[in-house]
Backbone as a ProteinNet text record, in pm:
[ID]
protein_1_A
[PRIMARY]
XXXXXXXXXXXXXXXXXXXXXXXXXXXXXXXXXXXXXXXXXXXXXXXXXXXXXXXXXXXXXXXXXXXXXXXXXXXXXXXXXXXXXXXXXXXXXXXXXXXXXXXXXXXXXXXXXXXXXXXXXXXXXXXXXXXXXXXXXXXXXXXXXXXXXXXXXXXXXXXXXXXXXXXXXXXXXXXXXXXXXXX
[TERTIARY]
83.4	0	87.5	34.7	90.2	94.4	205.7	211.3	106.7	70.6	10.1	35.2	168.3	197.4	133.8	57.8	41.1	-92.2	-143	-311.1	-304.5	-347	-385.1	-431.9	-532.3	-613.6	-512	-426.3	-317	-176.2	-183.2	-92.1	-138.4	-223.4	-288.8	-316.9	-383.7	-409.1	-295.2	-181.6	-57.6	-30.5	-17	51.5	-89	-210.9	-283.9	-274.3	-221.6	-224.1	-51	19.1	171.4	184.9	59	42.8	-34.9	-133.4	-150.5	-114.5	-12.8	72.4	198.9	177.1	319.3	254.5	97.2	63	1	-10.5	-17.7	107.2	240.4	358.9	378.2	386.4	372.2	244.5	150.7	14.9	100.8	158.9	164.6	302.3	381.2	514	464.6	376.2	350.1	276.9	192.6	183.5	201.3	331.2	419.2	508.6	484.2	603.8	492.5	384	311.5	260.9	257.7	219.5	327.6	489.7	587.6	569.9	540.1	533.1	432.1	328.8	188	256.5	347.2	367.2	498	592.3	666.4	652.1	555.5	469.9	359.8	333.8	215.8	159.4	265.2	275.1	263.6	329.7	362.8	202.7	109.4	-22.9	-121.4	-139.4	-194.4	-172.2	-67.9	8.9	-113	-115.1	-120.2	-233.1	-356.9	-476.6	-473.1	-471.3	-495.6	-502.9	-386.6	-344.3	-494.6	-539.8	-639.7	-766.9	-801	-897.4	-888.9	-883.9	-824.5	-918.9	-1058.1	-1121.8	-1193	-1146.1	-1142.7	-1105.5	-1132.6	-1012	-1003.7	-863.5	-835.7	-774	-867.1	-844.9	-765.4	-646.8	-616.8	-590.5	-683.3	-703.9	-570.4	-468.6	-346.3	-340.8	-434.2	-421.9	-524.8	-645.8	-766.6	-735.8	-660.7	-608.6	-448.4	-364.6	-320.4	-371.6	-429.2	-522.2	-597.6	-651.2	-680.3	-607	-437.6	-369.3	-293.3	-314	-257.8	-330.9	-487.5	-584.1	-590.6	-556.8	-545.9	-439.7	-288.9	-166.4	-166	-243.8	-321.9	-367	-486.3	-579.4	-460.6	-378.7	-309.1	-190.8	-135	-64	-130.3	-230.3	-343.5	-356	-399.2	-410.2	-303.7	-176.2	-45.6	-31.9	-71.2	-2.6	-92.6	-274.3	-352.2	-339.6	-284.4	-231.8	-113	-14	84.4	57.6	-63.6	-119.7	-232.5	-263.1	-316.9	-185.2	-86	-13.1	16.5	73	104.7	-24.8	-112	-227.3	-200.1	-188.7	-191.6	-54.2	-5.5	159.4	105.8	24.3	24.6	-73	-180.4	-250.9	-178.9	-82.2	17.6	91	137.1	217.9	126.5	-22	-129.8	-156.3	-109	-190.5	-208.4	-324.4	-363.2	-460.7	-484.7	-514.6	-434.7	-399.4	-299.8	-326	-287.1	-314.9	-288.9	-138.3	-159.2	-189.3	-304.5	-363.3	-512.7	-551.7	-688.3	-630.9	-507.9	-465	-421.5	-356.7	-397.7	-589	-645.4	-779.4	-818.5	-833.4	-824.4	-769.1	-647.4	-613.5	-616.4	-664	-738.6	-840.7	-944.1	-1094.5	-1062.1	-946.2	-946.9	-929.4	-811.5	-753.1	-860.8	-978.7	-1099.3	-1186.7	-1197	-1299	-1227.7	-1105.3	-1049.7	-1044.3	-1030.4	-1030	-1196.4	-1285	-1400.4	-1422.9	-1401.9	-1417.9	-1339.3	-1174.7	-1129.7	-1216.6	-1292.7	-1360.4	-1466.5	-1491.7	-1590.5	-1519.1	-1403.4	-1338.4	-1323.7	-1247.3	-1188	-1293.7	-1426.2	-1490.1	-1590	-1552	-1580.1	-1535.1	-1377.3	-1213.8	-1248.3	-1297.7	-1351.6	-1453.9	-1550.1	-1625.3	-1630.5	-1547.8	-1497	-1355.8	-1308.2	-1198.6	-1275.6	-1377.4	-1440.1	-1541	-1530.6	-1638.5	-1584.1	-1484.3	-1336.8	-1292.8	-1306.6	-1249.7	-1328.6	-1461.3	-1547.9	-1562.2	-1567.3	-1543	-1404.5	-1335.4	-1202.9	-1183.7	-1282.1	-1349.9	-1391	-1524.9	-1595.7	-1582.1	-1468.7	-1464.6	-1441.3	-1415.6	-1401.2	-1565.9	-1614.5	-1740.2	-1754.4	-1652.2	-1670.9	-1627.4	-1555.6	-1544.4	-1655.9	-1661.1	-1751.6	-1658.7	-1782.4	-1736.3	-1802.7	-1806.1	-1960.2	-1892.9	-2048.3	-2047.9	-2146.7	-2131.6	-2197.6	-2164	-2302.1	-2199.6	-2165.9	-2074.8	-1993.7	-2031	-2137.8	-2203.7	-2130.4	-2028.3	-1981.1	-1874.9	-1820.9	-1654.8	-1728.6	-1844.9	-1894	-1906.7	-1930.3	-2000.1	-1856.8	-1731.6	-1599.6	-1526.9	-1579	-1523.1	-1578.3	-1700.2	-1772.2	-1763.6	-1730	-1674.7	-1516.5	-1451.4	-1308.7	-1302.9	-1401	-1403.7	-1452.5	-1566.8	-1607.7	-1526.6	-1440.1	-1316.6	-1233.2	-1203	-1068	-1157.8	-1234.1	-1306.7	-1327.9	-1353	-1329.2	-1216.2	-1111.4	-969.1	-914.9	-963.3	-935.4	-979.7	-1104.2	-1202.7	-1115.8	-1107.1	-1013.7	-914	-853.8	-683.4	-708	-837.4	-800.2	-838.6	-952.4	-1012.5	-870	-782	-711.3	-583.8	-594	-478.3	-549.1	-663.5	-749.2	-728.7	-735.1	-727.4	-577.4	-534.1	-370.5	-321.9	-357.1	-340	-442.2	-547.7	-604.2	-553.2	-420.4	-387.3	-270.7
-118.1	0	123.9	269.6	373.8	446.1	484.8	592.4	706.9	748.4	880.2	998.8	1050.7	1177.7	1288	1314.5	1457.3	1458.5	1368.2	1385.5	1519.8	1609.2	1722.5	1671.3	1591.5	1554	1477.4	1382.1	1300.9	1394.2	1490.7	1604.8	1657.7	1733.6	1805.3	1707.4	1562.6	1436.6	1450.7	1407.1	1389.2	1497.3	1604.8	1739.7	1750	1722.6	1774.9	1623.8	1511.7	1426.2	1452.5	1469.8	1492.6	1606.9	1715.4	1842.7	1765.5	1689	1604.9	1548.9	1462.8	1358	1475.4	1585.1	1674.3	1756.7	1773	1839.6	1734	1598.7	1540.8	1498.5	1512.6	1517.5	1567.3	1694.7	1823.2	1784.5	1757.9	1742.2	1648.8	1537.5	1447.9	1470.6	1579.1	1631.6	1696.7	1762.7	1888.9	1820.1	1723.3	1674.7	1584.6	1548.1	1429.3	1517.8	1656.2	1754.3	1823.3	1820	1868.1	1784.5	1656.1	1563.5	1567.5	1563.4	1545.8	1720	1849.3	1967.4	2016.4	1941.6	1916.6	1891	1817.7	1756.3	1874.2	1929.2	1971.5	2128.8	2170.2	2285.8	2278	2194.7	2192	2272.9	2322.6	2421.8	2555.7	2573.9	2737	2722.9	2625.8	2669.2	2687	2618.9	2636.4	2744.4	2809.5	2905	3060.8	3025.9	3155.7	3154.6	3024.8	3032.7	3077.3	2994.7	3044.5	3256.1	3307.2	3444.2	3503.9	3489.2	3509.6	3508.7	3381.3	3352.7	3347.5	3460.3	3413.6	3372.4	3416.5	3353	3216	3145.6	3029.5	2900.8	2814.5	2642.2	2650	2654.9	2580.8	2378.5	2339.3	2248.7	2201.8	2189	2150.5	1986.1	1881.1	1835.9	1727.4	1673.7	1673.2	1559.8	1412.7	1286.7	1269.2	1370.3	1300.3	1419.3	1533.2	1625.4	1505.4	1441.2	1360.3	1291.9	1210.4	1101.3	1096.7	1244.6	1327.2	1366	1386.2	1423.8	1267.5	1129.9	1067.4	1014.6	984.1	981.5	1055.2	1157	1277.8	1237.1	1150.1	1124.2	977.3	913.3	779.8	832.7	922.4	938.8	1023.1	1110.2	1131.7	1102	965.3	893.3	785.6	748.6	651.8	733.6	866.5	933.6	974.4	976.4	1031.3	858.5	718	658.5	630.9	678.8	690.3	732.2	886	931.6	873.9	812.5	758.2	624.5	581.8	451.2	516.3	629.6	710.1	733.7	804.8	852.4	709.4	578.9	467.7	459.3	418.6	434.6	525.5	644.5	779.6	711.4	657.1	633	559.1	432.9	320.3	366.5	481.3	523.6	588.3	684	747.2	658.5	503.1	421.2	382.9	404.6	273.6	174.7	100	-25	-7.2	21.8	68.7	-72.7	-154.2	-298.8	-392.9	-385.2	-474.9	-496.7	-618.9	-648.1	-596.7	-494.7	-422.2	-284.8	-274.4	-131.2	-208.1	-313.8	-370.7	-384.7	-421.1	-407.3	-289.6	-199.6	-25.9	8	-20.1	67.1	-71.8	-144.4	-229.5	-182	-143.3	-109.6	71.7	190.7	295.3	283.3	155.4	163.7	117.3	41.8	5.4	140.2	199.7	326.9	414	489.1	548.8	503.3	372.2	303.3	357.4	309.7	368	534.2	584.1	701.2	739.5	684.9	729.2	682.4	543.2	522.7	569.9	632.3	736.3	845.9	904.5	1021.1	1024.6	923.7	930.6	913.4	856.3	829.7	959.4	1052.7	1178.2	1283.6	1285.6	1400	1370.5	1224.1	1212	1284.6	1251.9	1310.9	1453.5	1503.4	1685.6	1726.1	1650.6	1699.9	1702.5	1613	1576.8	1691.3	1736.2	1818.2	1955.9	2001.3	2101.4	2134	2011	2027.6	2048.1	1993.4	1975.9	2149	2195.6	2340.1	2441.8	2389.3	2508.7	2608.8	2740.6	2828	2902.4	2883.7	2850.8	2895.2	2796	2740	2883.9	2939.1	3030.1	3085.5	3175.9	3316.9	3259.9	3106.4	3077.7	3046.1	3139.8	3147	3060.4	3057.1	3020.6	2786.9	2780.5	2705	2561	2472.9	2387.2	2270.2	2154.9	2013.1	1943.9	1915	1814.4	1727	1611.3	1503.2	1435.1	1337.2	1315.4	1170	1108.7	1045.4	1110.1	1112.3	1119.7	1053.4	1087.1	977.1	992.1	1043.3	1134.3	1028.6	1006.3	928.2	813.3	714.7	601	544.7	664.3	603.9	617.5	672.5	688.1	516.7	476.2	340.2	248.3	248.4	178.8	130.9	291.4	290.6	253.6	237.3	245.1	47	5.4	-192.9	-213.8	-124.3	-172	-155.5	-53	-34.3	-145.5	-148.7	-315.8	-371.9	-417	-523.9	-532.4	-463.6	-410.2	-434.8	-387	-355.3	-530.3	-579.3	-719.7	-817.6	-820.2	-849.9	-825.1	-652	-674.4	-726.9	-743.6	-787.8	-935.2	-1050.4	-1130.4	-1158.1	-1069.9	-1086.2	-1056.1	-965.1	-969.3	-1037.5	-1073	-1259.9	-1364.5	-1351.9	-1454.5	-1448.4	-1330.5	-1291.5	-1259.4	-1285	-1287.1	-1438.9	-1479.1	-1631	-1675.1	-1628.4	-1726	-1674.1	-1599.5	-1517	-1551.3
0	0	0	-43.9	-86.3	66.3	85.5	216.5	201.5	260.1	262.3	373.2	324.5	413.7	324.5	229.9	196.6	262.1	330	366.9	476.3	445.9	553.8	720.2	684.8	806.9	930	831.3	902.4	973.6	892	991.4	1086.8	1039	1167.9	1305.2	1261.5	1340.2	1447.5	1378.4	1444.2	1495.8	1444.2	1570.9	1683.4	1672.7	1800.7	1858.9	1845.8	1930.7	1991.5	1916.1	1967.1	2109.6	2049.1	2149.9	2282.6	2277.1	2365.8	2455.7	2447.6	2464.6	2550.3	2485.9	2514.8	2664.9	2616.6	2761.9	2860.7	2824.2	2940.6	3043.9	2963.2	3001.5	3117.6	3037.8	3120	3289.5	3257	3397.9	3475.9	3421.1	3514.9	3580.1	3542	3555.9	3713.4	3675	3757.5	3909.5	3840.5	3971.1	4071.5	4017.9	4055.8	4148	4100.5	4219.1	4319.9	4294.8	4405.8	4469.1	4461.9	4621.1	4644	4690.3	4757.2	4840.7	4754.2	4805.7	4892.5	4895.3	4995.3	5109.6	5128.9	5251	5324	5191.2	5254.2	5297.8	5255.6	5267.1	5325.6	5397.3	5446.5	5548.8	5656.6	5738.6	5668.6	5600.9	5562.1	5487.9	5423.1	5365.2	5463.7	5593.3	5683.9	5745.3	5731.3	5830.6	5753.7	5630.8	5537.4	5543.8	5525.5	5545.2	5669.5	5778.1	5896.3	5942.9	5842.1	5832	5753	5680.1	5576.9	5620.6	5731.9	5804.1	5935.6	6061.5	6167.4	6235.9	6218.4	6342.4	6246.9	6158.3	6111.9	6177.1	6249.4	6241	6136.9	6077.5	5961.3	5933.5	5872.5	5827.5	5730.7	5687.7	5581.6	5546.6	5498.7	5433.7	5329.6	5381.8	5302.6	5255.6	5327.4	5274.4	5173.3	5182.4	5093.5	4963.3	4964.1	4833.3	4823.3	4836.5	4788.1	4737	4773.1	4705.3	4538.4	4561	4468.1	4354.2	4388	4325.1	4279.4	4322.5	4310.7	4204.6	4172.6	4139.4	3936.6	3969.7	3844.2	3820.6	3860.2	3819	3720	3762.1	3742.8	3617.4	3591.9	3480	3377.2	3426.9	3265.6	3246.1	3315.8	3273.3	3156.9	3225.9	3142	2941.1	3015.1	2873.9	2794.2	2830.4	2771.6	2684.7	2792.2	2714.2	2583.5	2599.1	2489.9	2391.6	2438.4	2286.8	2217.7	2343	2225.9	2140.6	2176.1	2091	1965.3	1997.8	1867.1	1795.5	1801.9	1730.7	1665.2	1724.3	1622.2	1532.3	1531.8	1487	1390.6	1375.1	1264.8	1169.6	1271.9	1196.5	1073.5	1116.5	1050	920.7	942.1	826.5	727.2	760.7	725.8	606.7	696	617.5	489.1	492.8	390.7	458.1	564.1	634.7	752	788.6	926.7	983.7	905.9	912.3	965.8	1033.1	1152.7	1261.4	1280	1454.8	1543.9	1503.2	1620.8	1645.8	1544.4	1556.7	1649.6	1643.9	1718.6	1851.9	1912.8	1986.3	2061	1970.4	2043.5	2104.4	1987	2022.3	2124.8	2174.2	2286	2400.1	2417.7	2521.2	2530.4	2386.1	2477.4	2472.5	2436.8	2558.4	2690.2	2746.4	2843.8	2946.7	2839.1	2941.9	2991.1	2824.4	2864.9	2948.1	2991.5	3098.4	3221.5	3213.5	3348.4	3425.7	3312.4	3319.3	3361.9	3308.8	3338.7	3499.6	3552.9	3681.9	3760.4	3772.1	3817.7	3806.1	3763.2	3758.2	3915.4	3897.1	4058.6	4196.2	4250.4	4303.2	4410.8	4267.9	4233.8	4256.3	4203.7	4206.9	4421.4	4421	4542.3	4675.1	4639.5	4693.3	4713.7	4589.4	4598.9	4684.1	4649.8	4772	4926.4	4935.2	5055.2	5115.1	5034.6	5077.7	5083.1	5006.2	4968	5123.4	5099.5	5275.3	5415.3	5367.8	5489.5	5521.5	5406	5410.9	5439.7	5420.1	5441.9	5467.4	5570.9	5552.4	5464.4	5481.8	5406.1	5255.5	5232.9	5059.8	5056.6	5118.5	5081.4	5001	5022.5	4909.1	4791.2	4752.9	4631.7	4587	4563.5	4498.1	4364.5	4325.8	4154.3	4162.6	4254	4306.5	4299	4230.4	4211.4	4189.5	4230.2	4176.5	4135.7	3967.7	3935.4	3927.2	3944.4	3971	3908.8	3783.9	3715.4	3606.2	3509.7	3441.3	3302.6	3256.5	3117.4	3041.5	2964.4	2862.5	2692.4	2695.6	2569.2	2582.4	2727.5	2786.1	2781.3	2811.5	2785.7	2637.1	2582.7	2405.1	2366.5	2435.8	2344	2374.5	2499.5	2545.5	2390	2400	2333.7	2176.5	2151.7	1986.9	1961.4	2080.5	2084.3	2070.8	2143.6	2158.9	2044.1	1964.5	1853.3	1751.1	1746.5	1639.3	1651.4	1787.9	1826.3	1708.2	1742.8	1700.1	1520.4	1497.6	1302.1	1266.7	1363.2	1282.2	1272.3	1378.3	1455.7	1314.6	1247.8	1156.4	1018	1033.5	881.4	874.3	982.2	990.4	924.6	985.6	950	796.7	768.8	603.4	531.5	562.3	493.4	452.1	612.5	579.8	510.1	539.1	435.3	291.4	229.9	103.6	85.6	127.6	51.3	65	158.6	152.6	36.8	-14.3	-150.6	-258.4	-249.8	-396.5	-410.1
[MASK]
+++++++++++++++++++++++++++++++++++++++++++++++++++++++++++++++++++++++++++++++++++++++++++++++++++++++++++++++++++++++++++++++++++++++++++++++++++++++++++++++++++++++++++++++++++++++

């Protein structure tokens, strides 16, 4: 089969999944240095709330906002390694045979990642409310401040179409060992 690098769609494809992949880097960078800094700052944030709010208890909250943060470290590691199983994927369209086993095997394992990612989502938005409540007065002035909690029916139908693709690519892979083996 004929490569296809002049396809527009397949560039652009590849640089917003590369930009992806580059800013989940980046998330899981960032917060791989702020649970170790939670702990080692933990005083000086209490110290400052406490300053801000004096006739407050301040609560600060440091194992269940870890958790949280351990949680969100989990989900875009999951997604960094998603996009790098899209980008093979783009590779392989790129090349002309995107019909391979182990492109049914990528979209297999990012519905697994998107499932995961979706049941991390409750865990997590649980974790929030719970710290959100923990802080309460505290919280206040953050007016704008919210945490939904809900299901993702957009992140369910993406699981769904992602097993049914495995499953096609899985299908053509073998029609097409079939048909080269009768030729």
């Amino acid at each position: 089969m004929r490569p296809t690098h002049t396809d527009p769609l397949l560039l652009i494809g590849r640089i917003a999944v590369l930009i992806a992949q580059g800013l989940m880097a980046i998330a899981a960078f960032g917060v791989a240095i702020a649970i170790p800094a939670l702990y080692f700052f933990r005083d000086t944030i209490v110290a400052e709330m406490a300053a801000e709010h004096p006739d407050t208890d301040i609560v600060f909250p440091t194992l269940p906002i870890v958790g949280a943060l351990l949680l969100a470290f989990v989900a875009v590691a999951g997604l960094f390694v998603f996009f790098g199983k899209l980008r093979h994927i783009i590779g392989t369209v790129e090349q002309g045979d995107p019909f391979v086993s182990d492109n049914a095997s990528r979209l297999t394992v990012m519905a697994w990642i998107m499932l995961g990612v979706q049941l991390l989502a409750i865990p997590l938005a649980g974790l929030g409310l719970y710290v959100a409540k923990l802080m309460g007065e505290a919280a206040a002035e953050l007016d704008d401040l919210t945490v939904d909690v809900g299901l993702d029916v957009s992140g369910i139908l993406l699981v769904v179409v992602l097993f049914i693709l495995a499953r096609v690519f899985r299908q053509g892979t073998s029609m097409r060992d079939d048909l080269e083996g009768t030729v």
